[in-house]
C-alpha positions as a Markdown table, in Angstrom:
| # | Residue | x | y | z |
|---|---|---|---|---|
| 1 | Unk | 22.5 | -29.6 | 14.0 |
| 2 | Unk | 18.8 | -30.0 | 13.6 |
| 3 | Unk | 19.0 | -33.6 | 15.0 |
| 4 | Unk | 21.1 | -33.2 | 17.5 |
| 5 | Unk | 18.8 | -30.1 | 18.7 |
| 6 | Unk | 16.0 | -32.3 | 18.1 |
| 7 | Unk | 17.4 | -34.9 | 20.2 |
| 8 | Unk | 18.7 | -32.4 | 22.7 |
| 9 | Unk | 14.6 | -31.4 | 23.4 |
| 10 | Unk | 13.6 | -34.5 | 23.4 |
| 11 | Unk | 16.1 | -35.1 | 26.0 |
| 12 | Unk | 14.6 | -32.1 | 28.2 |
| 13 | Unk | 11.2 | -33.1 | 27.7 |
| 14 | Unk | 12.3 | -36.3 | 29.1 |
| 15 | Unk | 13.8 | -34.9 | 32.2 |
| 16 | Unk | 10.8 | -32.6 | 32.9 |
| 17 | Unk | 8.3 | -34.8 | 32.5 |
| 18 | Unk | 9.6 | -37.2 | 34.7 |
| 19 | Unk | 7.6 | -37.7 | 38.0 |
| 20 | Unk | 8.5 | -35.8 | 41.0 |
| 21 | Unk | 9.9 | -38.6 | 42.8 |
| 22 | Unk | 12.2 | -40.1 | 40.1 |
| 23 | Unk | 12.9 | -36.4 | 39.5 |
| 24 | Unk | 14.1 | -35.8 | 43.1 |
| 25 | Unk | 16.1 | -39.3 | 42.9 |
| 26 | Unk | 17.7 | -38.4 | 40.0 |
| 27 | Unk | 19.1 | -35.0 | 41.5 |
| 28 | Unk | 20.0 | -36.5 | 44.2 |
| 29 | Unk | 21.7 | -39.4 | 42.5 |
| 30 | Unk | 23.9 | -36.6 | 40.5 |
| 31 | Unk | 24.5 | -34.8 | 44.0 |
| 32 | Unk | 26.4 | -38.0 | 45.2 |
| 33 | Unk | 27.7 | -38.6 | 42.3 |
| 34 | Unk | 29.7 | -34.6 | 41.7 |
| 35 | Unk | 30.5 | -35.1 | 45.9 |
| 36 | Unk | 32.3 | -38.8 | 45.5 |
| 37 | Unk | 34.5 | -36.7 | 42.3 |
| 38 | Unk | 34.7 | -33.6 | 44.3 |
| 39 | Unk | 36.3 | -36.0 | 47.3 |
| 40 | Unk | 38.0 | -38.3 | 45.5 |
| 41 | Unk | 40.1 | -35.4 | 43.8 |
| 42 | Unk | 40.4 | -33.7 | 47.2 |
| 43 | Unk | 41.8 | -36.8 | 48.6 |
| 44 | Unk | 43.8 | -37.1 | 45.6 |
| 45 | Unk | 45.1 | -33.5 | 45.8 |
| 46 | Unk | 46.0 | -33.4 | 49.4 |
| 47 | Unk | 47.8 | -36.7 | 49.4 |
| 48 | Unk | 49.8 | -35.4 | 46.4 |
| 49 | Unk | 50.7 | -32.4 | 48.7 |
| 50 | Unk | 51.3 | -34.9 | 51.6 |
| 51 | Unk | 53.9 | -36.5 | 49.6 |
| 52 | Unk | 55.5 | -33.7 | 48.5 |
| 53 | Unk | 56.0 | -32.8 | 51.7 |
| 54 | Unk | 57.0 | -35.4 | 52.8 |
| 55 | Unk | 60.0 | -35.7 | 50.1 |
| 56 | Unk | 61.3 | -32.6 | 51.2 |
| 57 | Unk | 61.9 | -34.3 | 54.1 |
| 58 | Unk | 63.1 | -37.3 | 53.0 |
| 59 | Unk | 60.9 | -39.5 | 54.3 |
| 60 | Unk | 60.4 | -43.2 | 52.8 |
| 61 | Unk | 57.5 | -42.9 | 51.2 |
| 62 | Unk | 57.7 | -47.4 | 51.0 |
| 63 | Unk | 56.6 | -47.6 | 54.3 |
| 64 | Unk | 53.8 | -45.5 | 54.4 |
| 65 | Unk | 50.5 | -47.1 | 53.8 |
| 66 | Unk | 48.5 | -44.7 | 54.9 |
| 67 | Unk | 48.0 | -41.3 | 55.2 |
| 68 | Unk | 48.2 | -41.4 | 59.3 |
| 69 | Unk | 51.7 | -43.7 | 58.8 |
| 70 | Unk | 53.1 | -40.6 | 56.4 |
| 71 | Unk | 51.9 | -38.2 | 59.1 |
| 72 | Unk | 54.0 | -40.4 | 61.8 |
| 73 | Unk | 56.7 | -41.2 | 59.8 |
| 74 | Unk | 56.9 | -37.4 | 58.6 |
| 75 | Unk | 56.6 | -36.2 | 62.1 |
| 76 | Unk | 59.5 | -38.9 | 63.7 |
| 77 | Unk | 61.9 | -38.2 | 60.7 |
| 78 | Unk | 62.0 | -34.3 | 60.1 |
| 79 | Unk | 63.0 | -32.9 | 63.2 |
| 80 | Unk | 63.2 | -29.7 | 61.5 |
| 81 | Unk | 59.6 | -29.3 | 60.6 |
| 82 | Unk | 58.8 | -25.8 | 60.7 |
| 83 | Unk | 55.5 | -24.6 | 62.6 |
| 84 | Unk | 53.7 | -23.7 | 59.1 |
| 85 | Unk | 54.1 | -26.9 | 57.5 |
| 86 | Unk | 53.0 | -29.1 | 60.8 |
| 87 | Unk | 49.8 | -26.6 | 60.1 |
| 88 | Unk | 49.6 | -27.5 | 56.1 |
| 89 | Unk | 49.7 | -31.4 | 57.1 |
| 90 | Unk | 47.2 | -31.2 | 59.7 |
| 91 | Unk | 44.8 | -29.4 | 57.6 |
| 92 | Unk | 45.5 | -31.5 | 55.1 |
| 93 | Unk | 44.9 | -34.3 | 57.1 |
| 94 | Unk | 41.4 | -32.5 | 58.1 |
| 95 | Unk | 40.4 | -31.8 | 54.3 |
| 96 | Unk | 41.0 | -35.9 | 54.0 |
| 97 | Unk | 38.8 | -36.6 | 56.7 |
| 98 | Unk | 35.6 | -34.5 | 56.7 |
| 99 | Unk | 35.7 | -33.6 | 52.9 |
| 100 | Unk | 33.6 | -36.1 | 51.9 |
| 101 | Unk | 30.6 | -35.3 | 54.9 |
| 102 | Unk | 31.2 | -31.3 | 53.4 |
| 103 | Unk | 30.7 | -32.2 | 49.6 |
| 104 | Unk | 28.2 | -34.8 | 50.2 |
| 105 | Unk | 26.0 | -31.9 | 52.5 |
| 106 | Unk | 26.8 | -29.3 | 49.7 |
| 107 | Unk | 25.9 | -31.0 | 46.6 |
| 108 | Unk | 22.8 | -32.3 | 48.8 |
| 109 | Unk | 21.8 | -28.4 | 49.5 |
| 110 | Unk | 22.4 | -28.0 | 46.1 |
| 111 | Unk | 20.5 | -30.6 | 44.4 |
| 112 | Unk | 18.0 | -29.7 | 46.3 |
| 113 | Unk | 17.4 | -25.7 | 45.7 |
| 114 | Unk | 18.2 | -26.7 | 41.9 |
| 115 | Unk | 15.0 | -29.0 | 42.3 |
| 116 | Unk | 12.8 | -27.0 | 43.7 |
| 117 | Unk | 13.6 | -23.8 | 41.2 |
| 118 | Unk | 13.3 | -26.3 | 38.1 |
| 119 | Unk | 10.7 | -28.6 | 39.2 |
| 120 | Unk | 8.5 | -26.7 | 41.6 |
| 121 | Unk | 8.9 | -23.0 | 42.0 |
| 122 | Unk | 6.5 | -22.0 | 38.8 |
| 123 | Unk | 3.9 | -24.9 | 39.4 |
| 124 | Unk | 3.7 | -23.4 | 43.2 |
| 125 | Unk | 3.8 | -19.4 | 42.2 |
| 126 | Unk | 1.1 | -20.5 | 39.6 |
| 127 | Unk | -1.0 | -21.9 | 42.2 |
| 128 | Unk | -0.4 | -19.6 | 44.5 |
| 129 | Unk | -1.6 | -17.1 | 42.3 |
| 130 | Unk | -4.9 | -19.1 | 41.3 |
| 131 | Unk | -5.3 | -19.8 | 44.6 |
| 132 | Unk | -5.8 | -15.5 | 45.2 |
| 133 | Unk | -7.6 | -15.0 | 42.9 |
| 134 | Unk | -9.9 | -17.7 | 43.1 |
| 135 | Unk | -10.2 | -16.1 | 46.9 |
| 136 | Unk | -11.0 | -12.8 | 45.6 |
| 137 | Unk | -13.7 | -14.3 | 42.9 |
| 138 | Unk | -12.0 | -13.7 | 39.9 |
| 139 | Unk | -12.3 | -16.4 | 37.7 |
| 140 | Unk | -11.0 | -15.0 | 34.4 |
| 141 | Unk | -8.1 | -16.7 | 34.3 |
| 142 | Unk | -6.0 | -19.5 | 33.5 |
| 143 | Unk | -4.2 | -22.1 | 35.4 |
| 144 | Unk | -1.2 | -23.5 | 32.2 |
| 145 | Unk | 2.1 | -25.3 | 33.6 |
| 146 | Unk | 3.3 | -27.8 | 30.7 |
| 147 | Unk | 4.7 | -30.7 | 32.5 |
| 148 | Unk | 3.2 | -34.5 | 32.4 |
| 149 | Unk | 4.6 | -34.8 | 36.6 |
| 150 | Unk | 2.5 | -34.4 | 39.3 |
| 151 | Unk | 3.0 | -31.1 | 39.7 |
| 152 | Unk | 1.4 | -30.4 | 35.8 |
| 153 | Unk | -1.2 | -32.8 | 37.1 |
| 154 | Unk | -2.2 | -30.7 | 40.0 |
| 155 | Unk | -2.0 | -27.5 | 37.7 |
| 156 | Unk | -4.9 | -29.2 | 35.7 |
| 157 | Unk | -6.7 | -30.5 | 37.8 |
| 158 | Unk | -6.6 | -26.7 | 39.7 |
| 159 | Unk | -8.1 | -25.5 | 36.5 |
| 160 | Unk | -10.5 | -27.9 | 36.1 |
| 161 | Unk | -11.5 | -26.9 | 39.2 |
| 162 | Unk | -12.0 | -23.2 | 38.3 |
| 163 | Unk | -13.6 | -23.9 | 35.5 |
| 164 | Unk | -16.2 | -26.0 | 36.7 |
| 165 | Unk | -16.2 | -23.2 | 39.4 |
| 166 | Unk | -17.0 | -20.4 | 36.7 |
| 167 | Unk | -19.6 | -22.2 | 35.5 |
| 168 | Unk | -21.0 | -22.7 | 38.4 |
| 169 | Unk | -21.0 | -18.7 | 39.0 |
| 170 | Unk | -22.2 | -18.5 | 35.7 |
| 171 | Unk | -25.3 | -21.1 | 36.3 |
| 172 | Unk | -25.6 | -18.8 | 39.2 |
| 173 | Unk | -25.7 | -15.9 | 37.9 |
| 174 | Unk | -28.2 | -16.6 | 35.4 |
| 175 | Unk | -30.2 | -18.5 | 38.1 |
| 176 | Unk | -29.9 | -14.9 | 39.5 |
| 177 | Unk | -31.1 | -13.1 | 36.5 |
| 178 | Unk | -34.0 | -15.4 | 36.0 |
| 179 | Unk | -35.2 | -14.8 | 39.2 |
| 180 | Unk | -34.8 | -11.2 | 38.7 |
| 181 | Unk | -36.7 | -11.8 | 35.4 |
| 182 | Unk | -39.5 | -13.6 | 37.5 |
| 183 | Unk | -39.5 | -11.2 | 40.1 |
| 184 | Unk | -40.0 | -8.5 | 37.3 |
| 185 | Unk | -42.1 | -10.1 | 35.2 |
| 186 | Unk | -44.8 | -10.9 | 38.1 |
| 187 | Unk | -44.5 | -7.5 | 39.4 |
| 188 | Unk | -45.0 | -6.2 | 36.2 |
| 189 | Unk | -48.0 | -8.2 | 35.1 |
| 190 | Unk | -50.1 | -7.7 | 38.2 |
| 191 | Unk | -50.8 | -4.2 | 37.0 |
| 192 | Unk | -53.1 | -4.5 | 34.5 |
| 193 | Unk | -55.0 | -7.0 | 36.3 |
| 194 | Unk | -55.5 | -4.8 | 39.6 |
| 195 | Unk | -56.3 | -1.5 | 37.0 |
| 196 | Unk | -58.7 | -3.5 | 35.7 |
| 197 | Unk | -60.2 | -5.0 | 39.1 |
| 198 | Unk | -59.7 | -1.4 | 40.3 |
| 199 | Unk | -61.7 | 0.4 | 37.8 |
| 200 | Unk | -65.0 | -2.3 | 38.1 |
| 201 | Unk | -64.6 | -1.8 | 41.6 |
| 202 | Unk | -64.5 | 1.9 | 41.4 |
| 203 | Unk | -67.6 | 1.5 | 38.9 |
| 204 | Unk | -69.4 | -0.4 | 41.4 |
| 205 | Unk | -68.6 | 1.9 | 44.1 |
| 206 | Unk | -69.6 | 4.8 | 42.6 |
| 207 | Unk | -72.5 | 3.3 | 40.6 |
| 208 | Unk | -74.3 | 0.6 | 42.9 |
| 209 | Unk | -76.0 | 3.0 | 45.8 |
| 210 | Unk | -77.5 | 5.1 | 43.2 |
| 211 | Unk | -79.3 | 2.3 | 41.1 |
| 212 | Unk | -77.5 | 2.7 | 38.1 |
| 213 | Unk | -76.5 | -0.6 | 37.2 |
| 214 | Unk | -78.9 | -2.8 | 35.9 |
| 215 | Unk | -79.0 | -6.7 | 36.8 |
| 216 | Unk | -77.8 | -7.6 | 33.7 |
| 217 | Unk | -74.9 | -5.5 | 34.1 |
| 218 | Unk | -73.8 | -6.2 | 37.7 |
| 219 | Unk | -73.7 | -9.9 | 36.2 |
| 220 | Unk | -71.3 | -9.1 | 33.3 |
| 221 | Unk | -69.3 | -6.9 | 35.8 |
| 222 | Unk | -68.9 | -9.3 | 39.0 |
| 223 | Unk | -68.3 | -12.3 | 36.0 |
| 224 | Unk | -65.4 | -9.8 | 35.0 |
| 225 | Unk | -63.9 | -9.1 | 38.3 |
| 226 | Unk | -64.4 | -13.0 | 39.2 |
| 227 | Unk | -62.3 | -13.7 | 35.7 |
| 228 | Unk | -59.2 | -11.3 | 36.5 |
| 229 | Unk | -59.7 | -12.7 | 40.2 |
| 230 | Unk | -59.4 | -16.2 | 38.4 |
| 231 | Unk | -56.7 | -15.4 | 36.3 |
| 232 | Unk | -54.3 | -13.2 | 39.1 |
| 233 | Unk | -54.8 | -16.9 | 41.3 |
| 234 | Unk | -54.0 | -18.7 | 38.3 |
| 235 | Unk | -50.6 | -16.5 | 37.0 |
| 236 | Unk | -49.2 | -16.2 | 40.7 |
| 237 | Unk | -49.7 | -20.4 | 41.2 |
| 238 | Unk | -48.2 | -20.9 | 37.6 |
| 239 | Unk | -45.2 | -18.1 | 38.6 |
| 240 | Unk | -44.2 | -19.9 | 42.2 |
| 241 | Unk | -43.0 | -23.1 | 40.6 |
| 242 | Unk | -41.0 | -21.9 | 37.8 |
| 243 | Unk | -37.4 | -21.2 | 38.0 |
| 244 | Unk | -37.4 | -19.5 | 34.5 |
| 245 | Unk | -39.3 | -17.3 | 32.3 |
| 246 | Unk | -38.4 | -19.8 | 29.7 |
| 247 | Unk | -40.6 | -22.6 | 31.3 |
| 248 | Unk | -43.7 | -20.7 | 31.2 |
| 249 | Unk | -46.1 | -23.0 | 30.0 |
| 250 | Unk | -47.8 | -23.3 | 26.3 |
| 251 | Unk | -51.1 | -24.8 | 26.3 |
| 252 | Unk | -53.6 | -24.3 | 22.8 |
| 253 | Unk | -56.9 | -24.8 | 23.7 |
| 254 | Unk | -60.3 | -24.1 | 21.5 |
| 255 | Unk | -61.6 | -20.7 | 21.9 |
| 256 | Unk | -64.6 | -19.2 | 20.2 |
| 257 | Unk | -63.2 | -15.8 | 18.7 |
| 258 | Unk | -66.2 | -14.0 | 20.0 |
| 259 | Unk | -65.1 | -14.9 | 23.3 |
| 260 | Unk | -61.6 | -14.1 | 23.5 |
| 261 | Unk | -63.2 | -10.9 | 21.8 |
| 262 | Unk | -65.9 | -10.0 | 24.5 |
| 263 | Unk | -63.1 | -10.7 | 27.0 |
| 264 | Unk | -60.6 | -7.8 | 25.8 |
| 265 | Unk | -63.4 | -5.6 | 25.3 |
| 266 | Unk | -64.6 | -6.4 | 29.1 |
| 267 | Unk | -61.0 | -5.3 | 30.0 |
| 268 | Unk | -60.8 | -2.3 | 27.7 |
| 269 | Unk | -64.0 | -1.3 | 29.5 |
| 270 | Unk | -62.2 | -1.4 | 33.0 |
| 271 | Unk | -59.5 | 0.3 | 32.1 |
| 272 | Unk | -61.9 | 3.5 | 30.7 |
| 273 | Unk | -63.3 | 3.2 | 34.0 |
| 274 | Unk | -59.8 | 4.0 | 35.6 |
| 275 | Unk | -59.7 | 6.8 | 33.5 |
| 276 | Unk | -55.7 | 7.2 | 33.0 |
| 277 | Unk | -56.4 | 7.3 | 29.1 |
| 278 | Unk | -59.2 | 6.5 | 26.3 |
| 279 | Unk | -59.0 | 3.3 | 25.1 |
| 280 | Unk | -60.1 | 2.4 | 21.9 |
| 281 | Unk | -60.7 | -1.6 | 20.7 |
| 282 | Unk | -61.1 | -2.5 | 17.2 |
| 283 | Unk | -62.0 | -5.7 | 15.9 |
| 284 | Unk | -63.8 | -7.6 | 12.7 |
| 285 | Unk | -67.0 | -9.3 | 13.8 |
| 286 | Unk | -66.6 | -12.6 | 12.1 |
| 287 | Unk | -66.7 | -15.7 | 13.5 |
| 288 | Unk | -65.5 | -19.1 | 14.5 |
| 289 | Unk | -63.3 | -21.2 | 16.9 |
| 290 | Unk | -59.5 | -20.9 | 17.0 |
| 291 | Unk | -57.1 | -23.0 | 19.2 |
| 292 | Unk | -54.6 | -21.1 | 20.7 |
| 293 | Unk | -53.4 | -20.1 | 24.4 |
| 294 | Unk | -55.6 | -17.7 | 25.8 |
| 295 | Unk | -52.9 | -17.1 | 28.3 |
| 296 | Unk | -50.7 | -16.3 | 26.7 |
| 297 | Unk | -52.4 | -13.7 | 24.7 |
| 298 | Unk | -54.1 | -11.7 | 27.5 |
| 299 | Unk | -50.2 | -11.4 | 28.8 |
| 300 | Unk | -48.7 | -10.4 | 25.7 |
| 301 | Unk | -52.0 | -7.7 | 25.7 |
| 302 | Unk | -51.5 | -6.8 | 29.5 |
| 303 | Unk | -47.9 | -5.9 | 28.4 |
| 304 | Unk | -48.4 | -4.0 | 25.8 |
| 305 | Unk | -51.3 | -2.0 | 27.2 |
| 306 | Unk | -49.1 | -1.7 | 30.0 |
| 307 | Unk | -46.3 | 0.2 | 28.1 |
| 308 | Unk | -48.9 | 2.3 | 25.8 |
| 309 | Unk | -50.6 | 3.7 | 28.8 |
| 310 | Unk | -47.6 | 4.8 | 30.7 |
| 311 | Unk | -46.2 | 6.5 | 27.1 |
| 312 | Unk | -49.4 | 7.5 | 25.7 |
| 313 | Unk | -50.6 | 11.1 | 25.9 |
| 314 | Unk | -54.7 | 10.6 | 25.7 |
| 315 | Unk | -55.6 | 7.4 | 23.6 |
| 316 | Unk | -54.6 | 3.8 | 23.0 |
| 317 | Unk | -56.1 | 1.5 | 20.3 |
| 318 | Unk | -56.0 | -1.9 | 20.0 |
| 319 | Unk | -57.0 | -4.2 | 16.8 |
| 320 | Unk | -56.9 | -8.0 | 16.6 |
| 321 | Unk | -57.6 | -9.7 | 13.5 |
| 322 | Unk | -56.9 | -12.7 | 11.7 |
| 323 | Unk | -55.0 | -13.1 | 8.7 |
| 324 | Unk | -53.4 | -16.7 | 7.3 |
| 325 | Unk | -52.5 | -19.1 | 10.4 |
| 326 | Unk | -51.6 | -15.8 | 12.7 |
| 327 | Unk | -53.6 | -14.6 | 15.0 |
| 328 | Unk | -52.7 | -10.4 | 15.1 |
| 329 | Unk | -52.7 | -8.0 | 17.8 |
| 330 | Unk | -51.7 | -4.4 | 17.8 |
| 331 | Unk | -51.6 | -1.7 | 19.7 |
| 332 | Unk | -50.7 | 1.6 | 19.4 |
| 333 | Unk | -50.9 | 5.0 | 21.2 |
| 334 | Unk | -50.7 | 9.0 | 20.7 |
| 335 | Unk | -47.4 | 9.4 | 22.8 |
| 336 | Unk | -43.4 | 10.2 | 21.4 |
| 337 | Unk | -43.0 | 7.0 | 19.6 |
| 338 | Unk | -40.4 | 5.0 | 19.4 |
| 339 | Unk | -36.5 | 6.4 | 19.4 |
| 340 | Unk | -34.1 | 5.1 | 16.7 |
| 341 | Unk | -32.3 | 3.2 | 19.8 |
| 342 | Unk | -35.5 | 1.7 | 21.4 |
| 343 | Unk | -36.5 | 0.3 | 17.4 |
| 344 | Unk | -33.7 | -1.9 | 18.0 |
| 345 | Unk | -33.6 | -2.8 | 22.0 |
| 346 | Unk | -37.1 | -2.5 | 22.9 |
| 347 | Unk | -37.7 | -6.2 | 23.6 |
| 348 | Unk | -34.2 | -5.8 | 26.0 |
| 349 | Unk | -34.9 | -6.8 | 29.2 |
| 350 | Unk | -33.3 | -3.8 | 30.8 |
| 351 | Unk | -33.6 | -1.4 | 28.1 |
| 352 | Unk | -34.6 | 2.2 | 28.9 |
| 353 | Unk | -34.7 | 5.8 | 27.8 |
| 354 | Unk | -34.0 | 7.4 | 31.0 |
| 355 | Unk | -37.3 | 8.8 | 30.7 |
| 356 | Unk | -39.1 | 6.5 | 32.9 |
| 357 | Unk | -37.4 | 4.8 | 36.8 |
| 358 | Unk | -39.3 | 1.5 | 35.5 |
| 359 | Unk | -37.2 | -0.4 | 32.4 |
| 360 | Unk | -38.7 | -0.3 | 29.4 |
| 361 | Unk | -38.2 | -4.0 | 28.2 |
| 362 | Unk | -39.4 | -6.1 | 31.1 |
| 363 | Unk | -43.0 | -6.2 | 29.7 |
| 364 | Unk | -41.7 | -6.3 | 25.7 |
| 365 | Unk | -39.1 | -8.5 | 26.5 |
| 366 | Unk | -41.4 | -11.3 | 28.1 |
| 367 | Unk | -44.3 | -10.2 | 25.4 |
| 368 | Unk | -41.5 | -11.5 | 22.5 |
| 369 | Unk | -40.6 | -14.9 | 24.7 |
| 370 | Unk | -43.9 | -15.5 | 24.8 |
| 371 | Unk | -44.7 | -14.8 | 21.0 |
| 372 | Unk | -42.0 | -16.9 | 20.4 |
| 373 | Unk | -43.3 | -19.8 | 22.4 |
| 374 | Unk | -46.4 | -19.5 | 20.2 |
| 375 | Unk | -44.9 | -19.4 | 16.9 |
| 376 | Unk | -45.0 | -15.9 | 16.3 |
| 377 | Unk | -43.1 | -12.7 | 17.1 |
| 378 | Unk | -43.5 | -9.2 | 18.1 |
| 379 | Unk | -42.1 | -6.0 | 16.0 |
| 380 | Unk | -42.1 | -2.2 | 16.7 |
| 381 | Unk | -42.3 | 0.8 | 14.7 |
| 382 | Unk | -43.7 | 4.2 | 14.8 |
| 383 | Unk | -46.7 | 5.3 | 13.2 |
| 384 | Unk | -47.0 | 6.6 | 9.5 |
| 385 | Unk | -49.7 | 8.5 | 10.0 |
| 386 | Unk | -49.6 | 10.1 | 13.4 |
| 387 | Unk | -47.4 | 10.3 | 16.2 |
| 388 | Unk | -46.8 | 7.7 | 18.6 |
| 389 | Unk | -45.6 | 4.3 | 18.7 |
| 390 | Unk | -47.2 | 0.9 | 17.2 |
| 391 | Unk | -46.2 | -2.6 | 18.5 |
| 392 | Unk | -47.4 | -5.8 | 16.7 |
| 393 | Unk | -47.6 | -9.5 | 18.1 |
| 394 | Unk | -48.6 | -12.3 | 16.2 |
| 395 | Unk | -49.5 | -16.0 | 17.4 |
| 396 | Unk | -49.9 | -19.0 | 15.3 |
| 397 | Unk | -52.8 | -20.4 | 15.6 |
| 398 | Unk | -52.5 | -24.1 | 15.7 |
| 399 | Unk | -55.5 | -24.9 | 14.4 |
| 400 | Unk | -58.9 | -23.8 | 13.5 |
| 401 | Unk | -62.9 | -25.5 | 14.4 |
């Protein structure tokens, strides 16, 4: 039995697999074949009946050789012939004549609707239904008909189709949330930039007319205010011709340690002069030359001063130092710290407590892509000693002079 049922599938895999042309042939074939039996045992019924008749009336069957000579000879020798059986003969004479043209339309009708329920019904009520919902935008689905035809063909070539469509949405949708990251991330790091032009300026402003700025100063500030001038033209021109966060780029260069020093402290400074909060900068005095992207620091620093001011209560310090091949930045800051929930999705890019309208993670998250880029990290825990929240970035430095 398991042979013959073996046999018997392979048979019906056969049969559906065939293509849609041999397919309609071959029911059509069978149509013919079941309306030249139907006919021929018609004919073969109604003649019998004929004949039969036409014993009862004793005609001689010898010389007739056709059904329309029975008729005649039935008709010339049975005078008696009632009115019911001249009806039977005639309509079996009818049934002779146009059974064939009835069977053949039939079976034809037949063969037909049979075809299109086995053969094409589900393939079209599956595309049908792809075809909606790929209207609608809902690509979650999947286009299966089993069949090796044409009609299995279509079906996978229709969800090839929607799957090279939902990637397409997909690409576009994190096309989409780049931007958005972009967007976020430019809007977000022109703020500590404009604090810091906008507390020199406000120094200026309130200083200049009354004398109290030495030469010596007005040089360090308008060098100050020319650098985050510099460096706003320089971030917006490097922003307009990426398409991703990701292709921000990494670019080490020698920089005396001093320097990179004197330039946080020359931004701590303008931020004091804003006023929001106190900030504190602590850092060794040693020396020496460190390659590294300064870039890339000063945005990982905008960031996270960026966050600490908007959470801290009255002070934010930051240390750098170096230990090993990492360069170490931390800040921290006298506010609530960091919730057992924000330990862990800080660096989201959307993450927030509901106690801010702006998202928490847009600065962190693009502060650990960048860390990342230069072989570091970034980390986040509260304070052991005091309330308030500490975040730690490191960079390795990829070499030192």
């Amino acid at each position: 039995m398991d042979w013959i049922d073996e046999k018997m599938e392979q048979f019906r895999s056969c049969i559906r697999n065939l293509p849609v042309k041999k397919a309609l042939l071959s029911y059509l074939c069978i149509a013919a074949v079941i309306a030249f039996l139907l006919s021929s045992a018609t004919i073969r019924i109604c003649e019998k009946w004929t004949e039969i008749l036409a014993e009862r009336q004793n005609v001689n069957m010898d010389r007739a050789y056709t059904r329309e000579a029975l008729f005649f000879y039935y008709k010339q020798s049975a005078a008696g012939i009632t009115d019911r059986e001249e009806t039977i003969l005639i309509l079996l004479q009818e049934m002779v004549r146009w059974c064939p043209y009835v069977y053949t339309v039939l079976t034809m009708l037949a063969a037909g609707s049979l075809f299109y329920r086995k053969r094409l019904q589900k393939p079209f009520g599956i595309l049908g239904d792809a075809v909606e919902k790929v209207g609608k935008k809902e690509l979650d689905f999947t286009v299966a008909y089993e069949s090796e035809d044409e009609m299995g063909k279509l079906c996978a070539s229709f969800e090839e189709m929607r799957q090279n469509l939902e990637e397409n949405q997909k690409e576009m949708w994190n096309l989409v949330e780049e931007q958005k990251k972009l967007n976020a991330a430019f809007a977000h790091d022109l703020r500590t930039p404009l604090t810091v032009i906008r507390g020199y300026s406000d120094f200026l402003v309130r200083y200049l007319p009354k004398g109290k700025i030495s030469q010596e100063k007005l040089k360090d500030t308008l060098r100050l205010l020319s650098e985050q001038a510099e460096r706003l033209e320089r971030f917006s021109g490097t922003m307009k011709s990426l398409r991703s966060v990701d292709e921000i780029p990494f670019a080490p260069a020698g920089k005396r340690k001093q320097e990179l020093e004197m330039r946080i402290q020359g931004m701590v400074d303008a931020l004091n002069v804003a006023k929001e909060v106190k900030i504190v900068y602590l850092h060794d005095c040693s020396g020496g030359k460190l390659i590294l992207d300064e870039d890339i620091v000063m945005e990982v620093l905008d960031n996270l001063l960026s966050n600490a001011i908007r959470y801290a209560k009255s002070q934010v310090e930051i240390e750098t130092k170096v230990e090993g091949e990492f360069f170490y930045l931390f800040v921290s800051d006298d506010g609530p710290g960091f919730s057992g929930e924000a330990l862990e999705n800080a660096s989201d890019l959307y993450f927030s407590e509901g106690l801010k309208e702006e998202h928490f993670g847009i600065g962190l998250s693009l502060s650990d892509l960048l860390c990342r880029k230069h072989g570091g990290e970034i980390s986040f825990a509260n304070s052991a000693w005091k309330s308030g929240a500490v975040v730690s970035a490191s960079f390795e430095i990829q070499g030192k002079i």
